[in-house]
C-alpha positions as CSV (number, residue, x, y, z in Angstrom):
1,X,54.6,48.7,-38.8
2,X,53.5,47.4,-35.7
3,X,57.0,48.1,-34.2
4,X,56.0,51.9,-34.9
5,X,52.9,51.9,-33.3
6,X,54.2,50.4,-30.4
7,X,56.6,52.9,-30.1
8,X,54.2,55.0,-30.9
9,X,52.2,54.2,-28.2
10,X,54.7,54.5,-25.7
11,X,56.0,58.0,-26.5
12,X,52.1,59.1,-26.2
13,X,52.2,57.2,-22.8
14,X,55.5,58.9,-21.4
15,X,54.4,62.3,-23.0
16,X,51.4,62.4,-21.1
17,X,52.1,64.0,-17.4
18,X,52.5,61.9,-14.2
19,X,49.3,62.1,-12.2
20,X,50.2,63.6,-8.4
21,X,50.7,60.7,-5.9
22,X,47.3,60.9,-3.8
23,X,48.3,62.0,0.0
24,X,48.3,59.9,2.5
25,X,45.4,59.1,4.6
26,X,45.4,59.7,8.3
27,X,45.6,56.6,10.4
28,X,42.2,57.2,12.7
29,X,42.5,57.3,16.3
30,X,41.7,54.1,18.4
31,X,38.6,54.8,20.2
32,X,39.2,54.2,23.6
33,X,37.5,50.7,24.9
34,X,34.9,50.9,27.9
35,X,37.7,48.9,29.8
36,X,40.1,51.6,29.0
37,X,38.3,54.8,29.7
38,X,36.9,53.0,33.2
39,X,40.2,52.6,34.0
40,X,41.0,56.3,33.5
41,X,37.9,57.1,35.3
42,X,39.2,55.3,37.9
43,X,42.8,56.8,38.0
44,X,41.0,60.6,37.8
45,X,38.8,59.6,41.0
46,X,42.1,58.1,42.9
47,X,44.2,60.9,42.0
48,X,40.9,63.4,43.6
49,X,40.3,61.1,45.9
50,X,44.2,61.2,47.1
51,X,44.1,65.4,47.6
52,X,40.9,66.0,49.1
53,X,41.7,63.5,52.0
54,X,45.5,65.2,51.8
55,X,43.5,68.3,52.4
56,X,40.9,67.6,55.0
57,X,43.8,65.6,57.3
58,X,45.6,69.2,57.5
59,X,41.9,71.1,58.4
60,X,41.2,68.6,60.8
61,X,44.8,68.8,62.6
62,X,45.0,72.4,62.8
63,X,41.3,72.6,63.7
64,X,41.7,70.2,66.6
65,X,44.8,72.5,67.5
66,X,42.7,75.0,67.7
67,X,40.3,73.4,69.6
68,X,42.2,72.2,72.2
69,X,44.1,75.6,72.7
70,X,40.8,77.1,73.0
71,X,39.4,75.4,75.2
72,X,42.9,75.1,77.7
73,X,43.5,71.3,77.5
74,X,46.6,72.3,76.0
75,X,48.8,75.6,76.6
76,X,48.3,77.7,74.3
77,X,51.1,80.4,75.7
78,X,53.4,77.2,75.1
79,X,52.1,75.5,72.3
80,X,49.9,78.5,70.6
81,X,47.4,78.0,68.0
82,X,46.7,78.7,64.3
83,X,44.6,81.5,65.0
84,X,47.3,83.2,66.7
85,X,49.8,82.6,64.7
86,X,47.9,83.6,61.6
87,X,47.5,87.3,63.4
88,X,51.6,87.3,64.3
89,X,52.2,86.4,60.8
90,X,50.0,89.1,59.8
91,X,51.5,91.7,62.0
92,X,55.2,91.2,60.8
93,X,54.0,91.5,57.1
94,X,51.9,94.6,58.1
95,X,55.1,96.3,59.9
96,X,57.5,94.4,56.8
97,X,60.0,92.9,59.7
98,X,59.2,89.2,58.5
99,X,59.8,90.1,54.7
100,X,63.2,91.4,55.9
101,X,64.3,88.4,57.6
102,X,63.2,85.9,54.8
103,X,65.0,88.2,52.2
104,X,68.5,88.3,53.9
105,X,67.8,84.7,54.7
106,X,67.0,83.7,51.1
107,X,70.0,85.8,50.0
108,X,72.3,84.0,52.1
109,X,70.9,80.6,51.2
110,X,71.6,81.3,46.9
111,X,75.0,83.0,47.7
112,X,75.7,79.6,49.7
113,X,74.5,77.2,47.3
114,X,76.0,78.4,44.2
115,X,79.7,78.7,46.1
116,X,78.7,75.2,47.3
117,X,78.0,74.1,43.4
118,X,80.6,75.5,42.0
119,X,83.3,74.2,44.7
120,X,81.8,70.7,44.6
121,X,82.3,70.3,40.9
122,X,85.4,71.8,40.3
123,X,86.8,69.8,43.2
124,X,85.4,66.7,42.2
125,X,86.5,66.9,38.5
126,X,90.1,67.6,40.1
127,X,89.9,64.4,41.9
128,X,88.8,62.2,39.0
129,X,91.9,64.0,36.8
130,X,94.4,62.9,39.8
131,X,93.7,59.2,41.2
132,X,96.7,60.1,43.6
133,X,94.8,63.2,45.1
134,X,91.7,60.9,44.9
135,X,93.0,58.2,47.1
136,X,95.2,60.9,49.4
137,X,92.0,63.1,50.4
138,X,89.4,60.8,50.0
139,X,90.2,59.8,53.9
140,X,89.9,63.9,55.1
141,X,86.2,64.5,53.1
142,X,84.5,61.5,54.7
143,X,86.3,62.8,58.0
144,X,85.3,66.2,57.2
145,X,81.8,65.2,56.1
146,X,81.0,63.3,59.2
147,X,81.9,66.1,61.9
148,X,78.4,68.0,63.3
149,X,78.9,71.2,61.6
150,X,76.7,72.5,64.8
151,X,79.4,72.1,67.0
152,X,82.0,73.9,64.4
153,X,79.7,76.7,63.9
154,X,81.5,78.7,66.7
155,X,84.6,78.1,66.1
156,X,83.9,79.8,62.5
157,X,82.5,82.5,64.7
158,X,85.9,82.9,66.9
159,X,87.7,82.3,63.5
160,X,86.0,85.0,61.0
161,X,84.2,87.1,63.4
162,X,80.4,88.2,63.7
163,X,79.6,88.6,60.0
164,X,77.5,87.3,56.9
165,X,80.7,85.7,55.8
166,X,80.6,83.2,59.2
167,X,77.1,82.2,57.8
168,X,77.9,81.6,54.5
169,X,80.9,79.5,55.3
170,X,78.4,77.3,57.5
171,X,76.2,77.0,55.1
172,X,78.5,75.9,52.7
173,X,80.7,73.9,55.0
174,X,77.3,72.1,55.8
175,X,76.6,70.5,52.0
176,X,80.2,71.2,50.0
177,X,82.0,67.7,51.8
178,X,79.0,65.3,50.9
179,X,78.8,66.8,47.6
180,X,82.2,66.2,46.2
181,X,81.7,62.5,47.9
182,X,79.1,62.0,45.7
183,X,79.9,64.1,42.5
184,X,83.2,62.3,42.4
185,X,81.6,58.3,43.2
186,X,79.1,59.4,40.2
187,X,82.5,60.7,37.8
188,X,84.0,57.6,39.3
189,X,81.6,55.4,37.0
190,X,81.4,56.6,33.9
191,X,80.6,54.8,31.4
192,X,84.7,53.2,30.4
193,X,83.2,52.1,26.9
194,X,82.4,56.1,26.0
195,X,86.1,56.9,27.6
196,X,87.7,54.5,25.3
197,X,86.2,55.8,22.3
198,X,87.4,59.3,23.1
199,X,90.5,57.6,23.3
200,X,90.8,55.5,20.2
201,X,89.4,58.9,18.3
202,X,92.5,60.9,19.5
203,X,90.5,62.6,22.4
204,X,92.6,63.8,25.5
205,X,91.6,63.8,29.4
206,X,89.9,67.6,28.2
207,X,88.1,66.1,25.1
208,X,86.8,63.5,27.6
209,X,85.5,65.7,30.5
210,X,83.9,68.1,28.0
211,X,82.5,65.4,25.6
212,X,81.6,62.7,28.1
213,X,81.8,62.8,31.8
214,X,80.1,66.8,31.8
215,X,77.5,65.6,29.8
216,X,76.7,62.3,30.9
217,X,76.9,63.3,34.8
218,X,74.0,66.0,34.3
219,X,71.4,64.4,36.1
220,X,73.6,63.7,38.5
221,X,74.5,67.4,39.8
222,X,71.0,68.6,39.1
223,X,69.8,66.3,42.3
224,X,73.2,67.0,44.4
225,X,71.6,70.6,43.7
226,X,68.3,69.8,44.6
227,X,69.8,68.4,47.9
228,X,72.0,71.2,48.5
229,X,68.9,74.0,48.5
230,X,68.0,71.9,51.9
231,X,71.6,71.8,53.4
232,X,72.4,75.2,52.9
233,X,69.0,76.7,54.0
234,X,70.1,74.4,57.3
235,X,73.2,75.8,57.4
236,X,72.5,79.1,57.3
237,X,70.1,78.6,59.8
238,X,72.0,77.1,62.3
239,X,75.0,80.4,61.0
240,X,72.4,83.0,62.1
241,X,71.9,80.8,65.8
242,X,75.1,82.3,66.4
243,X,76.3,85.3,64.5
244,X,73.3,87.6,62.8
245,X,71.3,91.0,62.9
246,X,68.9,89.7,60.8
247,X,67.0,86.9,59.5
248,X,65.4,83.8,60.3
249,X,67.3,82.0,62.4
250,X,68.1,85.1,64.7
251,X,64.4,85.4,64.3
252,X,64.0,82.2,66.3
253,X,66.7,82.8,68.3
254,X,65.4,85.9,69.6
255,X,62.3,84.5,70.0
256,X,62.8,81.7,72.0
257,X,64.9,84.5,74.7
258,X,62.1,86.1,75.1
259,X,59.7,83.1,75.4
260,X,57.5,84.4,72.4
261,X,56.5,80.6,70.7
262,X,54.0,82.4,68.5
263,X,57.3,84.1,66.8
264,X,59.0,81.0,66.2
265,X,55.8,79.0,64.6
266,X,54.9,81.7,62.7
């Protein structure tokens, strides 16, 4: 009898419905100690601190510029001043002659740098698949990478003529060598542990470039590319010294024949 209640009781106990499990209650926030938040006070004030100083130092420069062009302790036909070179700015945006320059010059500059990218990596992925070709033209980048590519600059101009092709082989010619140096030193030393796992899983020399050294090299050619915006802007600089009919560096160039400094600050 007392079996059955018992039982009882326990089929009236599992027959009743599970009450919902209560949610969760949010962990609060620390409040931030007096300690902490003077020490963000602090870090606020440095960082305003930091640009307003950053800002007056460039006013007081170019005021004292200014200054001493105006009042002939320097000369300003020679050295010029912000005032005037704020009006020849001015002038080539009215007449549209600057935005010209900067656009062929900007063109010439992303044509540049993607050949540049695209050479660099695909040459230094063929030099980590070959250790042979590695160690036989290593010698000829560093040579090539060390020459002043100011002084081969006409020689390309004898070679390929007056042309936007001259410039953009300058440009690239400029950042290309370095970059394989370094994309192929940063393929170089991969990590050998991920390689061998490839390996042991039945991955090939493809399975490894596209699983491993692609991927783990990333941040690497994203700051040869930041580098090689510079060195191609230079290089295509230093291509329109000597063969252009437009853009910034014959710009300068022209400039400087005709004594203007005003054109070549602005």
């Amino acid at each position: 009898m007392k079996h059955n209640i018992f039982l009882k009781k326990n089929s009236g106990m599992t027959g009743r419905p599970t009450p919902a499990a209560a949610p969760a209650e949010s962990i609060p926030a620390e409040p931030v100690s007096a300690n902490q938040q003077q020490f963000l006070e602090m870090e606020r004030f440095h960082r305003r601190r930091v640009r307003t100083v950053r800002a007056m130092v460039l006013v007081l420069l170019l005021a004292l510029w200014e200054l001493l062009a105006g009042f002939d302790v320097i000369d300003a036909f020679i050295f010029s001043s912000p005032s005037r070179i704020i009006r020849c700015f001015l002038q080539m945006a009215g007449d549209g002659s600057i935005f010209l320059h900067i656009g062929v010059t900007l063109l010439e500059t992303v044509i540049s740098f993607v050949l540049t990218v695209i050479i660099a990596v695909a040459a230094a992925v063929l030099l980590w698949a070959s250790r042979s070709l590695s160690e036989i033209l290593e010698p000829y980048l560093v040579m090539l990478n060390s020459l002043p590519k100011s002084a081969m600059a006409p020689l390309l101009l004898v070679w390929l003529g007056n042309s936007m092709r001259t410039i953009i082989v300058a440009a690239v010619s400029v950042a290309v060598f370095g970059s394989i140096l370094t994309l192929h030193t940063g393929f170089a030393q991969t990590d050998p542990d991920k390689i061998k796992l490839i390996t042991s899983l039945g991955g090939n020399r493809l399975h490894i470039l596209t699983k491993v050294l692609i991927p783990s090299s990333i941040p690497l050619i994203i700051s040869n590319m930041k580098v090689n915006v510079g060195l191609c802007l230079v290089g295509v600089i230093i291509g329109e010294f000597l063969s252009a009919q437009a853009g910034l560096g014959y710009l300068i160039i022209y400039a400087s024949q005709v004594l203007s400094c005003v054109h070549i600050l602005a």
